[in-house]
SEKOLPA-799228 format. One record per residue: residue number from 0; x, z, y negated of N, C-alpha, C in turn; residue in one letter. Coordinates in nm, 2 decimals. Example, Ala and Ser with C-alpha at 12.3 -4.5 7.8 and 13.67 -1.06 7.14 Angstrom:
REM SEKOLPA-799228
0;1.32;0.78;0.57;1.23;0.78;0.45;1.32;0.78;0.33;a .
1;1.28;0.71;0.22;1.37;0.71;0.11;1.29;0.79;0.00;s .
//
This chain:
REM SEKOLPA-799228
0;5.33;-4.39;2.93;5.24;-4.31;2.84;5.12;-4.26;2.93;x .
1;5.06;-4.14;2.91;5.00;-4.07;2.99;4.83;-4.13;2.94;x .
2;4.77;-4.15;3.02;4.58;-4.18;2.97;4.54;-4.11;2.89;x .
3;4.47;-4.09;2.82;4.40;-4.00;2.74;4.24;-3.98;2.79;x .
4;4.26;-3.85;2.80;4.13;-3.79;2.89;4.01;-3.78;2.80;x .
5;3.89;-3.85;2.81;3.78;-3.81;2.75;3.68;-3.72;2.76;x .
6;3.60;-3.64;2.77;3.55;-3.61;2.78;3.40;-3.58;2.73;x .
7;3.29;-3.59;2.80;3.18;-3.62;2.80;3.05;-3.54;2.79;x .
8;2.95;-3.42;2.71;2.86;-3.35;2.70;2.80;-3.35;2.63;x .
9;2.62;-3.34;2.73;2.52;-3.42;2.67;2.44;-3.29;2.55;x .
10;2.38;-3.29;2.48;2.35;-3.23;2.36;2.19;-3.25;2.37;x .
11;2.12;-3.15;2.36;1.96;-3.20;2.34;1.93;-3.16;2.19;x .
12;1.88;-3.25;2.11;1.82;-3.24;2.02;1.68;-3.15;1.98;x .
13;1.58;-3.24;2.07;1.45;-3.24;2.09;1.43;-3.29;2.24;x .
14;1.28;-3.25;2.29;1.24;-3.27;2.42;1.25;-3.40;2.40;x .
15;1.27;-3.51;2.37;1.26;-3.68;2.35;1.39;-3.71;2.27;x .
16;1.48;-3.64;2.28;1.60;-3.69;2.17;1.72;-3.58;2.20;x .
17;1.81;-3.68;2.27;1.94;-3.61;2.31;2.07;-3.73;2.28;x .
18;2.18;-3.66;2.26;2.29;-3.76;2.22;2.39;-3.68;2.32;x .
19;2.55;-3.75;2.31;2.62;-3.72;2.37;2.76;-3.72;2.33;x .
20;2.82;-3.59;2.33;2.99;-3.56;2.25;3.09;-3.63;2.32;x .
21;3.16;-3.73;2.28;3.28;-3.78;2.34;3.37;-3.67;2.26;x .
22;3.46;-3.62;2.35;3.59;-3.54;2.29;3.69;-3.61;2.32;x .
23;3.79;-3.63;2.22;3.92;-3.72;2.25;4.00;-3.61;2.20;x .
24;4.14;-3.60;2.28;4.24;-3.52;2.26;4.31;-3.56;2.12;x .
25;4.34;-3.49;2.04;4.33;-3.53;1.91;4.30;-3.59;1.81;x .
26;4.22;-3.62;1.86;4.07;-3.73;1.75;3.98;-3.62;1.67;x .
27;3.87;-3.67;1.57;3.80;-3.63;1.60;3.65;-3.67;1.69;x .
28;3.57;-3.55;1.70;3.46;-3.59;1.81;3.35;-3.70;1.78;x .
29;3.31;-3.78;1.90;3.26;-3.90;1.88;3.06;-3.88;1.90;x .
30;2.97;-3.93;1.85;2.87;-3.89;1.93;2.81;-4.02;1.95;x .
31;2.74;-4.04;2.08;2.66;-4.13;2.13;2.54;-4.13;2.10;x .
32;2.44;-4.19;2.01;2.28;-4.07;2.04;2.21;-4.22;2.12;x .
33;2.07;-4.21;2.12;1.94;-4.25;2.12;1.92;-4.27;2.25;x .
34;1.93;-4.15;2.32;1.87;-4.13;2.44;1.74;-4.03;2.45;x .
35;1.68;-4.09;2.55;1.53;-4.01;2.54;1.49;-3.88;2.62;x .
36;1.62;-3.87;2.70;1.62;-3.76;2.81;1.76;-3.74;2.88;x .
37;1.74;-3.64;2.89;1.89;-3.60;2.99;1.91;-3.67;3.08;x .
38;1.83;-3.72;3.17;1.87;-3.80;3.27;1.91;-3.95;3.24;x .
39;1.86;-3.98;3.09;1.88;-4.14;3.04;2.06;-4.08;3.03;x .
40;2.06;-3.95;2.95;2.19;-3.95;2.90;2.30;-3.93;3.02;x .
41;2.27;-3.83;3.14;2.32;-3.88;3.22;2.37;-4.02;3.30;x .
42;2.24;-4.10;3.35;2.28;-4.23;3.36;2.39;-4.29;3.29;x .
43;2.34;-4.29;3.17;2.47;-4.32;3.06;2.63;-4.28;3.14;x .
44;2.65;-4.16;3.11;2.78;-4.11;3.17;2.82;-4.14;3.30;x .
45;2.75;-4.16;3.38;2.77;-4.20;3.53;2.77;-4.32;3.57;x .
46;2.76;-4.43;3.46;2.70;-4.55;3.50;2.80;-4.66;3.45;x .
47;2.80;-4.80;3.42;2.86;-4.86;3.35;2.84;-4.88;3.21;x .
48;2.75;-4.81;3.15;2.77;-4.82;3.02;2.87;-4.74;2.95;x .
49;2.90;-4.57;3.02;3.02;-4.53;2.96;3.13;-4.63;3.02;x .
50;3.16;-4.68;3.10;3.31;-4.74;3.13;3.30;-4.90;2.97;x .
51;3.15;-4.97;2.96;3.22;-5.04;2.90;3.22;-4.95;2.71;x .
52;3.16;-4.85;2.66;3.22;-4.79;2.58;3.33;-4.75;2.56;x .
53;3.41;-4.69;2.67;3.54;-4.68;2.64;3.60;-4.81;2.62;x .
54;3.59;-4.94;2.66;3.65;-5.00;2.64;3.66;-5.07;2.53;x .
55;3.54;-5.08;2.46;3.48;-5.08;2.32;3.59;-4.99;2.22;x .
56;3.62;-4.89;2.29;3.68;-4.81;2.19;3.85;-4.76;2.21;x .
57;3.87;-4.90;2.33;4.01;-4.91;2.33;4.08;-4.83;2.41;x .
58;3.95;-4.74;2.47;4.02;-4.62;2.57;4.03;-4.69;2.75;x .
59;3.99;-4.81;2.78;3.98;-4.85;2.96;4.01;-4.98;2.90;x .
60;4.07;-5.04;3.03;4.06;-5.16;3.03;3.95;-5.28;3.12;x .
//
């Protein structure tokens, strides 16, 4: 069985409030919020908080 690709883009709200679109290949789309800046929401994606979300959601081991 092939992995299923997530994919990850960050969304600004407001200057103090940005969330973030998980896209799942025939799902529908997920969102992340309560981040305070693009850089928090980046960290997020780059960091170990997305690896242990996917795992939360059954997508990593």
């Amino acid at each position: 069985m092939a992995k299923t690709k997530v994919t990850f883009k960050t969304v600004r709200l407001s200057d103090s409030d940005w969330k973030i679109l998980a896209d799942y290949p025939d799902t529908e789309q997920r969102e992340i919020t309560g981040f305070a800046s693009k850089a928090d929401a980046d960290d997020w994606i780059n960091g170990d908080r997305k690896i242990a979300w996917l795992r939360s959601q059954g997508y990593a081991k």
